[in-house]
C-alpha positions as a printed NumPy array, in Angstrom:
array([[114.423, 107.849,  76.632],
       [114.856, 111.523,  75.888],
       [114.197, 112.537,  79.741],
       [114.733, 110.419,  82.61 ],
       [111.19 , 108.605,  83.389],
       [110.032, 109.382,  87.188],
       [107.766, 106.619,  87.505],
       [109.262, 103.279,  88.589],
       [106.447, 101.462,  87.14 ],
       [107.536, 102.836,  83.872],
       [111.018, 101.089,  83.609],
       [112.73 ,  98.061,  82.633],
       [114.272,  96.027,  85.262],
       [117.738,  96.927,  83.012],
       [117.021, 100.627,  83.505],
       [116.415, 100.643,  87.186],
       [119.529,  98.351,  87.353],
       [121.281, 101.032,  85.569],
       [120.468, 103.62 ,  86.351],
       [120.732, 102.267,  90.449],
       [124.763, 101.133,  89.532],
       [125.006, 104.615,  88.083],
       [124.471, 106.313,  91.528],
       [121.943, 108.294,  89.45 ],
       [118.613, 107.596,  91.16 ],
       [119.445, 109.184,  95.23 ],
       [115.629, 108.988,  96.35 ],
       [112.371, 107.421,  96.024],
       [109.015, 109.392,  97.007],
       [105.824, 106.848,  98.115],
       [102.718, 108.429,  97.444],
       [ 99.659, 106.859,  99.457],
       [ 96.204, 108.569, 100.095],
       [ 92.915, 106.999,  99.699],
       [ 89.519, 106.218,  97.633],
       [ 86.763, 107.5  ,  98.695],
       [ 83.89 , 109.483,  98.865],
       [ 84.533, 113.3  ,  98.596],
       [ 80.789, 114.796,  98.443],
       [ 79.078, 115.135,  95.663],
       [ 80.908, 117.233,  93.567],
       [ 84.444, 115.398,  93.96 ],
       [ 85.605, 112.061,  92.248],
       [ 86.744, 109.848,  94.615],
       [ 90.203, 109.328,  93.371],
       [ 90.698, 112.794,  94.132],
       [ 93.446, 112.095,  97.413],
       [ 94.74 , 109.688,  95.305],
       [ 95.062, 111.503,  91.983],
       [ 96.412, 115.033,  93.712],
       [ 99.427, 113.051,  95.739],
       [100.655, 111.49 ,  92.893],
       [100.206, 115.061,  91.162],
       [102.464, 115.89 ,  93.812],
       [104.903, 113.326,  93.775],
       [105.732, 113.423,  90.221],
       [106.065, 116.747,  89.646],
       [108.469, 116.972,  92.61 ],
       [110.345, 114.195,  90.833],
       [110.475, 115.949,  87.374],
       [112.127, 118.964,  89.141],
       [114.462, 116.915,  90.708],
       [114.603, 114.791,  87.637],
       [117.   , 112.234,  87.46 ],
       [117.61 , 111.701,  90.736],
       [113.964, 110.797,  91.898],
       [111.449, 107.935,  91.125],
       [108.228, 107.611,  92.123],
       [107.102, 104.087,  93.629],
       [103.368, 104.304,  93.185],
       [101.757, 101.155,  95.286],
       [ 98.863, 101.551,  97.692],
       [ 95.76 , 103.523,  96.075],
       [ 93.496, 103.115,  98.866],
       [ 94.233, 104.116, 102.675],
       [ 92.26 , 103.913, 106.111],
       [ 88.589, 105.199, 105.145],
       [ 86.614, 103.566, 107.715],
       [ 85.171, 106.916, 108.411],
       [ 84.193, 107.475, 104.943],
       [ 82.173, 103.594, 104.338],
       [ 78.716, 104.87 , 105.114],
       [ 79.077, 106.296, 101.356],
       [ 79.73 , 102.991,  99.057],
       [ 81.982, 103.546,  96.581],
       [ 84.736, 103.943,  99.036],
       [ 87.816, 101.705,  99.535],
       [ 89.201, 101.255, 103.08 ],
       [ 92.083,  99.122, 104.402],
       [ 91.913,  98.171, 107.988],
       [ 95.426,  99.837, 109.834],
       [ 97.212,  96.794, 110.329],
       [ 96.604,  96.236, 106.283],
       [ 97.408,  99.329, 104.925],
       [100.484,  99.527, 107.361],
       [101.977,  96.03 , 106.661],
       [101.822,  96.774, 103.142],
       [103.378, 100.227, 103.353],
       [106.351,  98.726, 105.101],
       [106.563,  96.15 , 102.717],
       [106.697,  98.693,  99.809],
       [109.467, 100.426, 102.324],
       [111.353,  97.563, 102.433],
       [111.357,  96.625,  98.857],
       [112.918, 100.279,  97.95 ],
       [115.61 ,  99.863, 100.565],
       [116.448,  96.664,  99.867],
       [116.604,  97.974,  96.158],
       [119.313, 100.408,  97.307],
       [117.341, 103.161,  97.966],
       [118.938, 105.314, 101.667],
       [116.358, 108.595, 101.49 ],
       [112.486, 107.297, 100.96 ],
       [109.567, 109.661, 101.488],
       [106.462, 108.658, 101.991],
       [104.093, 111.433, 100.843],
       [100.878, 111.416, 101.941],
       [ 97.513, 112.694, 100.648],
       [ 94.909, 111.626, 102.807],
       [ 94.441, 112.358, 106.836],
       [ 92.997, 109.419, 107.992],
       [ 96.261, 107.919, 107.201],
       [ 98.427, 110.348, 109.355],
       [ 98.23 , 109.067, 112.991],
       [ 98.357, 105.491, 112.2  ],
       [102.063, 106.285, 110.293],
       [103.401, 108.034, 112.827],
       [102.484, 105.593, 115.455],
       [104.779, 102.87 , 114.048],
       [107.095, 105.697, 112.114],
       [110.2  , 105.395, 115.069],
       [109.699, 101.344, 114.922],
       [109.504, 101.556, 110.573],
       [112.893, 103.728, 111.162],
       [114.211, 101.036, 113.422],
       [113.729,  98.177, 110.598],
       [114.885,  99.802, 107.821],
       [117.994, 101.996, 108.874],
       [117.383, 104.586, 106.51 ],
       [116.689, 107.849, 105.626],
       [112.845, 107.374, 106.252],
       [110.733, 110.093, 106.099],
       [106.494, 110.265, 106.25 ],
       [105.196, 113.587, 104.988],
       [101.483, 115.247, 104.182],
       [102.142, 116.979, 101.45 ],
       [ 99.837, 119.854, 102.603],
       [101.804, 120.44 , 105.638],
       [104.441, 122.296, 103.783],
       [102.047, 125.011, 103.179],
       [101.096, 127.556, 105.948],
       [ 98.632, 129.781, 107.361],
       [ 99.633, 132.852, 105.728],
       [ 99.404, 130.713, 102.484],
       [ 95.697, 129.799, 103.247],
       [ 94.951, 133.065, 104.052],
       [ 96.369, 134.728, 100.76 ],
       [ 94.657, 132.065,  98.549],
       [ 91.493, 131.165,  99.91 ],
       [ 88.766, 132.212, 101.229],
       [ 87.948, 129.946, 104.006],
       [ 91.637, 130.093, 104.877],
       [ 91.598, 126.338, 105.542],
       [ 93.751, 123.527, 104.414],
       [ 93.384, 121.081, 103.636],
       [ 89.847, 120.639, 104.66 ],
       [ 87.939, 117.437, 103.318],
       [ 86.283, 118.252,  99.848],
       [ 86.087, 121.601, 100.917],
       [ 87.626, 125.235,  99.245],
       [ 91.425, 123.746,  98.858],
       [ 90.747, 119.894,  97.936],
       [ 88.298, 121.962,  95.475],
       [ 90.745, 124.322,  93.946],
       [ 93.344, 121.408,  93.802],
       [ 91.12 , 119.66 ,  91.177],
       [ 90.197, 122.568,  89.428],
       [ 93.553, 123.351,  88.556],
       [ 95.227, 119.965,  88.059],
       [ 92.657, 117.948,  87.023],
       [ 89.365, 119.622,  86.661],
       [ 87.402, 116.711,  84.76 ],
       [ 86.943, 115.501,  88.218],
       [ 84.991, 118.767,  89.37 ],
       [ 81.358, 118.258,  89.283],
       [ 80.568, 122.159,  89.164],
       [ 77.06 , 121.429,  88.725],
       [ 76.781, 119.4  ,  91.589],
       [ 77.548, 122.851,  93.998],
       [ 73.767, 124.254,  93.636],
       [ 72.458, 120.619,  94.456],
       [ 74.264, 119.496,  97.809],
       [ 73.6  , 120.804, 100.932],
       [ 77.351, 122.231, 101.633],
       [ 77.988, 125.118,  99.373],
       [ 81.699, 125.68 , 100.885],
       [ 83.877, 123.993,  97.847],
       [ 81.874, 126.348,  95.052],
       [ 83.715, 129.24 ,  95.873],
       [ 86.82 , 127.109,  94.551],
       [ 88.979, 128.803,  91.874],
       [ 91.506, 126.712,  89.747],
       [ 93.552, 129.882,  90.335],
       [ 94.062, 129.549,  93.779],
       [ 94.857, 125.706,  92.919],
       [ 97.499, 126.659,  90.744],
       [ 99.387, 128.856,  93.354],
       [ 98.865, 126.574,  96.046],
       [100.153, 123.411,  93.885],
       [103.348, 125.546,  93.119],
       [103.709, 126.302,  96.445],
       [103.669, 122.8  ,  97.333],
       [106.043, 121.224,  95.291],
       [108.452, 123.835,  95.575],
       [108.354, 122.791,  99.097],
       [108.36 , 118.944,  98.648],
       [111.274, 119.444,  95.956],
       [113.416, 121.309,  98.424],
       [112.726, 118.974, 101.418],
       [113.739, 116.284,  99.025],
       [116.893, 117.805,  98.199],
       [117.575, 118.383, 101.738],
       [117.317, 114.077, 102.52 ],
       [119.713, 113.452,  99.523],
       [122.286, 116.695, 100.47 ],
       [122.376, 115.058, 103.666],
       [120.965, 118.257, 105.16 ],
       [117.76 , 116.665, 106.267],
       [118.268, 113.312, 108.343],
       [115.389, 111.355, 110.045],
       [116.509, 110.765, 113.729],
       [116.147, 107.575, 114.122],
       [114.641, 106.283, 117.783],
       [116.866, 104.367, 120.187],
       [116.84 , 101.186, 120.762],
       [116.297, 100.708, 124.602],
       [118.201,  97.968, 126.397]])
């Protein structure tokens, strides 16, 4: 290979091993999000599809010392199943298999994993067991929306609702329309009731994805430097 691959899936068992003896690989980024409905103007892979957008470019900047473990594609929707078409795990699914995918990585040498997340209805249930996953593991263990690294003042100079993330609304919009904009149903913004998302602009989804994985690269850095340690709950006698 010419460049270091980021995505785990895309080695040989020999080239993980390898590269794993070599000290080489320091971290491992876990993207999870969801499937599911996202009005009628967004594809439904679209939490999935921007995390991993995420996730791999914050890997390529930080190329070789970051892979990308891609496992779970859909998250806890239960919200969302009025629409069909969407995929939802129950909690205690979706978190047993998250910790499972933990565990595999650690046990594969990994001592800094970040979960990155890209969809909110899978943010409380993680950090309700996050001190107890911590506790298992003994590692470096970090969970982390990616759009929390991006702030008000960055919502307000991009967009015009000023809200992130918002579901399917201005940001998710803009996301799309800059990373992947075959997923943008444009002509679908005259037709549904919420007219929000059409004032989208693949510019602002440009900025805002820069932003963002400047932000995820650096706080990735930090967990391998050592500068950026997960305190890990006590255990009480």
């Amino acid at each position: 290979m010419s460049q270091r691959e980021v995505l785990l899936g895309k080695l040989t068992r020999r080239e993980f091993r390898e590269r794993m003896a070599a000290g080489e690989l320091r971290a491992c980024v876990i993207p999870v999000a969801a499937v599911e409905q996202h009005l009628e103007h967004l594809a439904m892979e679209h939490d999935w599809r921007s995390v991993n957008h995420i996730a791999q470019l914050v890997a390529e900047r930080l190329r070789p010392r970051v892979i990308v473990a891609q496992g779970i594609m859909a998250g806890i929707s239960e919200h969302h199943m009025k629409h069909p078409g969407t995929l939802s795990l129950r909690p205690g699914s979706f978190l047993a298999v998250l910790y499972d995918q933990i565990d595999s990585m650690a046990r594969a040498g990994f001592k800094n994993i970040l979960v990155l997340n890209g969809h909110g209805g899978n943010t409380a249930p993680c950090r309700g067991v996050w001190g107890q996953f911590q506790q298992l593991t003994e590692i470096n263990l970090h969970f982390l929306p990616y759009w929390e690294v991006l702030t008000v003042d960055d919502a307000a100079t991009h967009l015009r609702t000023k809200v992130i993330p918002g579901h399917a609304q201005e940001f998710e919009s803009a996301f799309a329309l800059a990373a992947f904009p075959e997923n943008v149903r444009t002509q679908m913004w005259t037709d549904q009731e919420d007219k929000a998302p059409s004032i989208a602009t693949s510019d602002a989804g440009t900025a805002l994805i820069e932003l963002t994985v400047e932000r995820v690269a650096r706080y990735v850095e930090e967990m391998i430097d050592g500068r950026h340690v997960a305190a890990v709950p006590p255990f009480h006698p």
